[in-house]
N, C-alpha and C positions, 0 to 999 in steps of 0.2 A: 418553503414556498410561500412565507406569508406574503403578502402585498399581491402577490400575481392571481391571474385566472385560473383557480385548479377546482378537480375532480375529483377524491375520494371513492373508488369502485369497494365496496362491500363484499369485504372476505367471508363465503359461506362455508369454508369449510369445516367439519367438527375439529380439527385438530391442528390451529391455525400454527405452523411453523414455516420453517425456509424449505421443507423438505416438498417434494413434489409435489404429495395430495395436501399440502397443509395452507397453498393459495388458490384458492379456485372462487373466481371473479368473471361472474358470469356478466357483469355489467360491459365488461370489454366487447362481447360482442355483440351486445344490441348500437354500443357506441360507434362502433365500427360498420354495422351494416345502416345506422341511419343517415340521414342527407347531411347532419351538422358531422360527418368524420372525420379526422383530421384528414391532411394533406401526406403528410408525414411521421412517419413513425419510428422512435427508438428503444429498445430492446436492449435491458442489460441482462444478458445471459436466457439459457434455455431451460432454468433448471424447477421446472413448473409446470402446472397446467396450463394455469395463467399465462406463462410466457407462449406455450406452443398453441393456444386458443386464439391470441392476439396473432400470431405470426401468421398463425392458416389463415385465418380471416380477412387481414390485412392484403394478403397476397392475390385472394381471390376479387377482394374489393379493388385491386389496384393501389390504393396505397403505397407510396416509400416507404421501404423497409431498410433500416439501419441495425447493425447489428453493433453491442458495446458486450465486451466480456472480459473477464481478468483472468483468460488462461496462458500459461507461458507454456514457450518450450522445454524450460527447465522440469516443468512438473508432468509434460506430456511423455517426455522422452523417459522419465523414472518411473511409466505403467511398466504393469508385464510384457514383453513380447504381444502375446497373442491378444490381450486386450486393446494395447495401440492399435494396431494392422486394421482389426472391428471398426474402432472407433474412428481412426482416420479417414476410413471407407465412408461410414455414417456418415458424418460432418460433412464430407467432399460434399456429398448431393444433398444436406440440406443445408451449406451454405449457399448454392444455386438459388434458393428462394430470397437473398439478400439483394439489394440494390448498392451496397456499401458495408464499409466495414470502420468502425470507432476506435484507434491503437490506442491506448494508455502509455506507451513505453516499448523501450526496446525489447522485453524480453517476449512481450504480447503480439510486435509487430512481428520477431523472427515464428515466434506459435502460425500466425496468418498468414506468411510464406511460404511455413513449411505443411499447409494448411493447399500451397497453390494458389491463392488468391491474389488475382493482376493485383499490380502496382496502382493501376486507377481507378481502383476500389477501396483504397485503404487513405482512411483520412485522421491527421491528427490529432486525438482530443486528450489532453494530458491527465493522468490520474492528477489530483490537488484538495484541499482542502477551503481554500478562499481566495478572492481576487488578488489583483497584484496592488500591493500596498508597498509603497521604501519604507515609509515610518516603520513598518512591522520587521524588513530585512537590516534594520540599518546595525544592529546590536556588533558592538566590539568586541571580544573577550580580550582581559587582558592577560589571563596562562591560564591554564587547564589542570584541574586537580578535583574537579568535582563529576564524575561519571554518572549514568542516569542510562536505566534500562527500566520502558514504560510498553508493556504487551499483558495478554493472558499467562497466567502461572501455568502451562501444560509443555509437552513434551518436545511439539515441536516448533515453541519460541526458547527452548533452549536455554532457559535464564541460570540455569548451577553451574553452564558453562562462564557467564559470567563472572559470578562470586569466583568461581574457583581464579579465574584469570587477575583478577583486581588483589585477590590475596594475594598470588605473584609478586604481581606490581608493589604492593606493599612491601613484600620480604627486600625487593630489590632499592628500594626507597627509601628506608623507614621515617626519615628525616622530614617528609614531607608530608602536610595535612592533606591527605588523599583522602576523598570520600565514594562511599557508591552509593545510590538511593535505587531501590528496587518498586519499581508500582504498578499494582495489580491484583487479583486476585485468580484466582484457578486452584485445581487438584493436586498443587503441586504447592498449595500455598502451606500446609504443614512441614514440610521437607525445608522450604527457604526462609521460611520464619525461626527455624530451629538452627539453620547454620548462621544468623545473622546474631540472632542471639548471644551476648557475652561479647560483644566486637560493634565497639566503638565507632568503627569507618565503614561500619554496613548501617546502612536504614532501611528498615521495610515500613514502606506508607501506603502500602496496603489498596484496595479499589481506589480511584480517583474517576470523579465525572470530568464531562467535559469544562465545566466551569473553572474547576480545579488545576487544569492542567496548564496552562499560561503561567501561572505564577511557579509549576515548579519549572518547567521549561527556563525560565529567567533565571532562576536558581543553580543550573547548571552550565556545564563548558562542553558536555560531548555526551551524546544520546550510542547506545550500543544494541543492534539487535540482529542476535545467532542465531535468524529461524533457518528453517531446512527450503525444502522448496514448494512447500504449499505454503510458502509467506507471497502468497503471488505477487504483490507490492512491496507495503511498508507506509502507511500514512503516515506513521509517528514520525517517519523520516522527514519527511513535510512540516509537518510540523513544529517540530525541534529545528531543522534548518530556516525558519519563517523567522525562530524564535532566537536566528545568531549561533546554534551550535553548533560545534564539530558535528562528526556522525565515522562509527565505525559499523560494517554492515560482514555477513558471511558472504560466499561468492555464491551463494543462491536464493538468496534473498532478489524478488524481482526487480526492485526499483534500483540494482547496484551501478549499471551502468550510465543510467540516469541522473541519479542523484548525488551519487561519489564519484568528486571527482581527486585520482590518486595526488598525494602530497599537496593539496588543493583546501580542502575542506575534508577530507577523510582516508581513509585507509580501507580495503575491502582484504579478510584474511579466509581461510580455506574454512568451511563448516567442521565446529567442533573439535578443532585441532584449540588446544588451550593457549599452546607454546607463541602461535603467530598472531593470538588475540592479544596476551600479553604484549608483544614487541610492539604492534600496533598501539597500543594503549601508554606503552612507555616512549615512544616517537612524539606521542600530545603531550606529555609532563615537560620534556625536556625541550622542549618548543623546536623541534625540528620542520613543522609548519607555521609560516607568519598568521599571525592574529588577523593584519589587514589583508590576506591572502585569504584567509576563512571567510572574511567579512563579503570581499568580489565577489568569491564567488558562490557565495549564498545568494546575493541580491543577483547575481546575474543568471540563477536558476530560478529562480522568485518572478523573474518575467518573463520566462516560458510556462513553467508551472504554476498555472491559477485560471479560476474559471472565464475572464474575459478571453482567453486563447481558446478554450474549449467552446464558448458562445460563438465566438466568431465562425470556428469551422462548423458549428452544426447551422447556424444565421447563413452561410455560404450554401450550406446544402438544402436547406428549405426553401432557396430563392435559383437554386438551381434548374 
C-alpha cells in the first residue's frame, strides 16, 4: 500500500493471530460511525471480530458492503453432512446483509451459487498476484526437465506425493537430466529432507522469501502442486505461470479450472493418485505440449488475472 492513502487500525488483542479473538480492532468502528466513513466497504472473509464488527456497523451506517472470500465448493461440499446443512443455513441470512459479492474464480463462484446468490451480485475480482505485465509473461521454455514444487512442508500440500512421482519419471527415463527442487519449510520438512538425501535430481532449498522466489521460478519448466481441497487457490500457480512455466495441479486444488488449461499449459491429475502425476509429468519431458502453446496461453491468462482487472471491477462498484 505504499504510495496510497492508508489507515493502520491497532490490533488490541492479547493473542494477535488469524484466529477470531486474535484481531480485534476497535478503530473500525469509531471509523465507520464518524462523518469521514467510507462510501464503501470490502470485506475479505468473516473469520474475525474484526471482520463481523465492520460488517454490523457498516450495515447499520448504510455503507456498501462487499463481500471477498476464498471459499470453494470443493471444500464446502467435503464438511460432514450435518455441519454443511448449519452452515449453509447460517450464511444464507447473513449473506442478506451483503450488497455484492467479490468471485476469485470458478470454484468460489460455483461456492456463491450454491450459496443462492443472484447472478447480479456477483462480481469478478480475479485472485492474482500483480498487474498485467507481457515483459513478465513473455518467457519461452525450450523442453521441460526441471520440475519445481514451492508450498508449506505439511500434509495437506501433499509434497512426498511429489518425489514419489518424479522418481517414477526417473526410472522411466534415466537417460535424461531431470531434476526436482522442493521449497519450503513445514513439519514435514524432516521426512523430505531425508528422502532427498543421497539423490542427486532432488534438491531441497529449503524456506525461500518473497525475494527469492523470481529467480528460482526462472530456473525452472513446470511448478507441481498436489494440495487436497483446503488449497482454496494456489498463488504459486500465478506465479510460476507469470514466470513462463508449465503448471501441473490435483483436481481440487481451487485455481484448476482457471488456470490450467488441459494440453495447453498443464495437466490436472486426480488427488494423490501417484500413477496419473507421473504420466502428467512424463507428457511435459516428451514434449507432447508446444513450448509456444505454453507461452499463449500464459500471457493470455496474464490479462485476466492481475490486479488492474480486479481495480476495475471494484472502481465500477464504487461509482455505482
Amino acid at each position: 500500500v505504499e504510495g496510497y492513502t492508508q489507515r493502520l487500525l491497532k490490533n488490541i488483542s492479547l493473542r494477535p493471530s488469524t484466529n477470531f479473538f486474535g484481531q480485534i480492532n476497535p478503530g473500525v468502528i469509531s471509523l465507520l460511525l464518524s462523518a469521514n466513513r467510507p462510501n464503501v466497504l470490502m470485506v475479505w472473509g468473516w473469520n474475525s471480530a474484526s471482520h463481523l464488527m465492520a460488517i454490523l456497523i457498516a450495515r447499520i451506517m448504510g455503507v456498501k458492503l462487499y463481500l471477498r472470500a476464498e471459499t470453494t465448493l470443493d471444500y464446502e461440499t467435503s464438511l460432514p453432512f450435518l455441519k454443511r446443512v448449519i452452515k449453509k443455513i447460517v450464511l444464507k441470512l447473513f449473506f442478506k446483509m451483503f450488497d455484492g459479492f467479490l468471485y476469485l474464480g470458478d470454484q468460489n463462484l460455483q461456492f456463491f451459487n450454491y450459496m443462492g446468490i443472484s447472478r447480479e451480485k456477483l462480481h469478478f475480482m480475479p485472485y492474482c498476484t500483480n498487474r498485467f505485465s507481457k515483459s513478465a509473461s513473455s518467457r519461452k521454455l525450450k523442453k521441460i526437465r526441471k520440475f519445481l514444487f514451492v508450498g508449506k512442508l505439511i500434509p495437506k500440500k501433499n509434497p512426498d506425493v511429489v518425489i514419489e512421482a518424479f522418481k517414477r519419471l526417473c526410472l522411466k527415463h534415466p537417460r535424461m537430466s531431470l531434476e526436482l527442487t522442493i521449497v519450503g519449510d513445514g513439519e514435514m520438512r524432516h521426512r523430505i529432507t531425508k528422502i532427498c538425501d543421497g539423490d542427486k535430481a532432488l534438491n531441497f532449498y529449503g524456506f525461500a522469501n518473497q525475494s527469492e522466489l523470481g529467480d528460482i521460478y526462472q530456473a525452472h519448466d513446470t511448478i507441481i502442486l498436489p494440495s487436497d481441497e483446503r488449497e482454496t487457490w494456489g498463488l504459486v500457480i500465478n506465479e510460476a505461470l507469470n514466470n513462463g512455466l508449465a503448471a501441473i495441479v490435483s483436481d481440487r486444488v481451487g485455481c484448476r479450472n482457471d488456470l490450467i488449461k488441459k494440453d495447453k499449459n498443464g495437466h490436472i491429475f486426480s488427488y494423490g493418485n501417484v500413477d496419473e502425476l507421473t504420466i502428467c509429468m512424463q507428457k511435459m519431458v516428451i514434449g507432447a505440449m508446444s513450448m509456444e502453446q505454453i507461452q499463449k496461453t500464459n500471457l493470455k491468462l496474464a490479462k485476466i488475472y492481475n490486479h488492474d482487472v480486479g481495480a476495475t471491477t471494484f472502481l465500477g462498484l464504487c461509482n455505482d
